[in-house]
DORO-537739 format. One line per 4 residues: number of its first residue (from 1); their letters; for each residue x, y, z of C-alpha. Coordinates in steps of 0.1 Angstrom, whole numbers. Layout:
BEGIN
NUM) A) X:Y:Z  ... .
END
This chain:
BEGIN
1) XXXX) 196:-13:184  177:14:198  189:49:214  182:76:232 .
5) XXXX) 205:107:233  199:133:258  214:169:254  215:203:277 .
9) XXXX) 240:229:261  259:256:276  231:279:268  209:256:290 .
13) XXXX) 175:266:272  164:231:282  166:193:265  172:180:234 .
17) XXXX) 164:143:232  166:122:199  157:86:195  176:66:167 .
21) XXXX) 173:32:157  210:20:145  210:-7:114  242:-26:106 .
25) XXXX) 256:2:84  232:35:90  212:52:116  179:63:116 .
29) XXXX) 162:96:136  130:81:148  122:110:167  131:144:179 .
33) XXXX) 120:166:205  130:195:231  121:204:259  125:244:275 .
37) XXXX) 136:249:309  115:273:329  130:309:329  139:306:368 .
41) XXXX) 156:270:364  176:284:334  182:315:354  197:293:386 .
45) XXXX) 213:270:361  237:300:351  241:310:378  253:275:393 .
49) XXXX) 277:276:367  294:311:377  295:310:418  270:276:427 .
53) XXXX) 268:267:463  266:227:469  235:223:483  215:239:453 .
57) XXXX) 240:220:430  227:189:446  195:193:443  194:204:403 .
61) XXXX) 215:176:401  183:152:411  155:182:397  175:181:360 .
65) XXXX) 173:139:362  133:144:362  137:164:330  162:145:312 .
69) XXXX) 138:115:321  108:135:307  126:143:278  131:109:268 .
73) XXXX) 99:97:274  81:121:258  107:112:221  96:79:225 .
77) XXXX) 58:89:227  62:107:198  79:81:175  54:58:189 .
81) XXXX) 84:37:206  79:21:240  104:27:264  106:-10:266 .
85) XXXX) 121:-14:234  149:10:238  182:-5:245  200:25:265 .
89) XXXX) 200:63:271  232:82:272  229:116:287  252:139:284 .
93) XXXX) 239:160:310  242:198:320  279:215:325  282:231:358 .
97) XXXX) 319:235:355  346:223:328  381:227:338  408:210:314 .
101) XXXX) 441:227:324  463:203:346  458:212:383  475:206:410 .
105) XXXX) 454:193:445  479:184:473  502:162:451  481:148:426 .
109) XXXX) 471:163:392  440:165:375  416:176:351  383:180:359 .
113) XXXX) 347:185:348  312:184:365  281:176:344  245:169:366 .
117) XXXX) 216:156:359  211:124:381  217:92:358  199:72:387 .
121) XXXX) 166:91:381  168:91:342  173:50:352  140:52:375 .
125) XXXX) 120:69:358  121:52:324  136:19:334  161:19:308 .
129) XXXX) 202:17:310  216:53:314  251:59:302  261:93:316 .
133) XXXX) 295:114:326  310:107:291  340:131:298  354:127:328 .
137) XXXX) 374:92:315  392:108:293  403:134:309  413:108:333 .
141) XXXX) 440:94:308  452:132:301  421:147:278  404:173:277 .
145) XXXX) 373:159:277  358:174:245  351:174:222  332:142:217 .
149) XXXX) 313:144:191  337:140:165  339:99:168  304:106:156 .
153) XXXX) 310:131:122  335:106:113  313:73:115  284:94:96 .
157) XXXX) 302:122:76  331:108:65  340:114:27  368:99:9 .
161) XXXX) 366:129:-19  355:159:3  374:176:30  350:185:58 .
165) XXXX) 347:209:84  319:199:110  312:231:126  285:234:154 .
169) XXXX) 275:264:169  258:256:206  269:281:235  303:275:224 .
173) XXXX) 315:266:191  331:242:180  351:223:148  354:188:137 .
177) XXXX) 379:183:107  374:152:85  399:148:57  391:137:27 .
181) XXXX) 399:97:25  404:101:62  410:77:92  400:80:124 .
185) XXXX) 438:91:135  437:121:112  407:138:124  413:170:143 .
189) XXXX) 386:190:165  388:219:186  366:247:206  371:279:189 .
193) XXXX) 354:301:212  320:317:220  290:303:197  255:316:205 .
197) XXXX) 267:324:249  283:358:245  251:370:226  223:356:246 .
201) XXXX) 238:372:276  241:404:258  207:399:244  192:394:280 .
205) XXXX) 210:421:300  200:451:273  161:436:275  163:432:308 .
209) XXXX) 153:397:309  122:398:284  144:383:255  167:352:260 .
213) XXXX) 183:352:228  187:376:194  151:357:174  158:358:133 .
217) XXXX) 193:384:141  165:412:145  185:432:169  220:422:153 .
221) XXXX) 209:434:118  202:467:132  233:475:143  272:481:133 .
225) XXXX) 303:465:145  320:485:173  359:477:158  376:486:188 .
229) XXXX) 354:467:214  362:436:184  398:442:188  391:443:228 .
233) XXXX) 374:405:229  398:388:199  430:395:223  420:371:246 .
237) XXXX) 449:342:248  423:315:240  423:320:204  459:318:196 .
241) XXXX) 467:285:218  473:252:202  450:225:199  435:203:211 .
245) XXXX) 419:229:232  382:230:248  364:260:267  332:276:283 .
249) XXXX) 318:297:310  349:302:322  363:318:295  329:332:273 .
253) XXXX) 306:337:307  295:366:328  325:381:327  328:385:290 .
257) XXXX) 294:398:286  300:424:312  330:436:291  306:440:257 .
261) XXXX) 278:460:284  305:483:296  312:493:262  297:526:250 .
265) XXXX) 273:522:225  240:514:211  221:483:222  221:472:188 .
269) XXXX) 260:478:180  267:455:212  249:426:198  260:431:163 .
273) XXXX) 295:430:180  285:401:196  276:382:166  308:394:150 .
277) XXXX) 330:382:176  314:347:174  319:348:134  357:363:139 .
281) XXXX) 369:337:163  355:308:142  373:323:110  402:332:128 .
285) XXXX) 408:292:140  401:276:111  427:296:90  449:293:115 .
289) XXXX) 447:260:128  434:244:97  437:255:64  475:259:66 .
293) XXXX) 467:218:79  447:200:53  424:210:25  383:219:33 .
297) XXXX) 363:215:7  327:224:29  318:236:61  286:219:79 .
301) XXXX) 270:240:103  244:232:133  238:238:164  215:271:174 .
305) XXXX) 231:296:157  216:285:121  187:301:137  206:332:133 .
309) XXXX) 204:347:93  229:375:101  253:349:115  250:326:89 .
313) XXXX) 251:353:64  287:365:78  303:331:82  291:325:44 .
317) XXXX) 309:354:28  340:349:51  345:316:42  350:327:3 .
321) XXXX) 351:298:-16  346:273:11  310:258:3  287:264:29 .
325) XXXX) 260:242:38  232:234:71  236:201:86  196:203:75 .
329) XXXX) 212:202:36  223:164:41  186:153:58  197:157:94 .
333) XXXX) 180:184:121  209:207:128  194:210:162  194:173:170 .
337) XXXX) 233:164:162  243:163:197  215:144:206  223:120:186 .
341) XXXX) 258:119:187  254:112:225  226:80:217  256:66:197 .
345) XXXX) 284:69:221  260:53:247  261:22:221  293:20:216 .
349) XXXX) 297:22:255  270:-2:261  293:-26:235  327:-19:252 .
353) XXXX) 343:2:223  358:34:228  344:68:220  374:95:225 .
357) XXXX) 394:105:201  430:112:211  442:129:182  411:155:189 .
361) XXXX) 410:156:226  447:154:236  442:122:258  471:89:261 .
365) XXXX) 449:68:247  412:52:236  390:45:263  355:31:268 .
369) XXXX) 336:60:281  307:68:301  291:50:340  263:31:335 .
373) XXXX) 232:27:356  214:-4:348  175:-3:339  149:-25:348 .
377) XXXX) 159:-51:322  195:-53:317  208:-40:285  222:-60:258 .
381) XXXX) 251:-55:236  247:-55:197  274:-49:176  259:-31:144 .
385) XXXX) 287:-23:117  284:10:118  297:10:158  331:-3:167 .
389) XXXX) 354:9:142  386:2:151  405:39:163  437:39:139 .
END
């Protein structure tokens, strides 16, 4: 069965798209590719997510659907694939606005989350299935809509002698904890705060716009920690609540950089602070929420911010005697994880299994998740080993 997993972050630098080919037991990257937004689109795409009016929502909405549908023709180009043999897409789409906390509308209460990126385009333009707006069904059933991925770690990374912590560093980061000899049941995952957001904002307000994120830690390893601004950003209430618990913008946006900027100090001090608060908050939840839990015996770490030496370099002496490895150490690209984690839970969609976790994301119960918009040809199910396992 063939899949194609489409990807925009937080940081919305532009589309990750990975093609994989899933056997009866294993999956296979056939191809990987990314594609950068234009510096005005990422710039309006931020700024949707802080004050958006509807109108220019709408129309990103259909604008992002020729991307993502660019995206994944261009992976199948490169792994030589026609878009004729691939079985489904599921796109994850970009996050406009995540909001998790029970609210109260008239008499009814929700959760809620917006991703865009118009599945009916991706479905036009490449004329295959599109599974897309993965969260919103568990939150309908009392999740929090994230994090998903962890259905994934467990199907590929599972160990039954090694205590894993999955930890992937995007715009926000986030932890996926598999016990040793683990089932599905006793994974745990969680946000636990700002990944790479809080310093590309900082990055792009003292440069003014010429530099969208800190390349290689150059400004970062110039710089010193500015304790009292740290102290400042770790009091926020979001890092002592109780899993299962999922953030963003909202929390690690505009609002948070502004509060780094206002700081005195040298440019270089704010970023290193930056970096520091990003390596704090990750520390901070898993001694607190997970080492008092359940023995770790390695951390994996992808996402963006293994492009980062000075970040890796902190988290590595933090963690002690934790070993620490790159997602790139076990022969996957750190940077296509999502990717593919999102081609899987399109499959398991496409063959009626669920793809939540309720012991990670707080919801009643497994669910089947996802809309799909049919393709030219109408997608069949397969039923590889590797997708299906039961959820208990």
């Amino acid at each position: 069965m063939k899949a194609i997993g489409l990807m925009s972050g937080t940081s919305a630098d532009g589309v990750d798209a990975a093609l994989v080919e899933i056997g009866e037991s294993d999956m296979f990257l056939l191809g990987y590719v990314e594609i950068p937004f234009p510096k005005d689109v990422r710039r309006e795409i931020l700024s949707l997510c802080e004050n958006g009016r509807v109108d220019t929502i709408c129309r990103m909405d259909a604008a992002l659907g020729e991307w993502f549908a660019e995206a994944a023709l261009r992976v199948c180009e490169k792994a030589n694939v026609s878009a004729g043999e691939v079985d489904v897409i599921g796109s994850h789409g970009q996050t406009i606005h995540h909001l998790p906390s029970l609210a109260v509308v008239a008499d009814k209460k929700v959760r809620s989350t917006l991703q865009i990126g118009s599945p009916a385009v991706i479905a036009e333009r490449t004329g295959i299935t599109t599974v897309s707006d993965f969260r919103s069904r568990d939150m309908a059933v009392g999740g929090q809509g994230a994090p998903l991925v962890p259905l994934v770690d467990y199907l590929l990374f599972r160990s039954d002698y090694v205590g894993r912590a999955m930890l992937n560093i995007g715009g926000i980061a986030n932890v996926n904890i598999l016990p040793a000899n683990c089932g599905v049941s006793d994974i745990f995952a969680f946000d636990t705060g700002p990944g790479n957001m809080v310093i590309d904002g900082v990055v792009q307000a003292i440069t003014r716009g010429k530099q969208s994120f800190d390349r290689d830690g150059v400004l970062a390893d110039k710089g010193q920690v500015c304790e009292d601004l740290l102290d400042v950003l770790m009091a926020h209430p979001f890092f002592d609540m109780e899993p299962p618990k999922s953030t963003g913008r909202e929390d690690f946006g505009a609002d948070m950089v502004q509060k780094i900027l206002d700081w005195e100090g040298k440019r270089e001090d704010l970023v290193r602070t930056a970096v520091q608060f990003t390596v704090e908050s990750i520390v901070h939840g898993l001694k607190r929420f997970v080492l008092s839990r359940c023995e770790i015996h390695e951390v994996i770490v992808s996402g963006g911010g293994t492009k980062n030496p000075v970040m890796m370099d902190l988290l590595d002496r933090a963690l002690g005697n934790i070993a620490f490895k790159r997602l790139d150490d076990l022969g996957m690209a750190s940077e296509a994880k999502e990717a593919i984690a999102f081609a899987i839970l399109a499959c398991q969609t496409l063959n009626g299994h669920p793809g939540n976790v309720p012991s990670v994301t707080g919801a009643d119960k497994q669910v089947v998740l996802g809309s799909i918009t049919p393709g030219e040809r109408v997608a069949k199910p397969s039923n590889p080993k590797l997708l299906g396992t039961p959820l208990h």
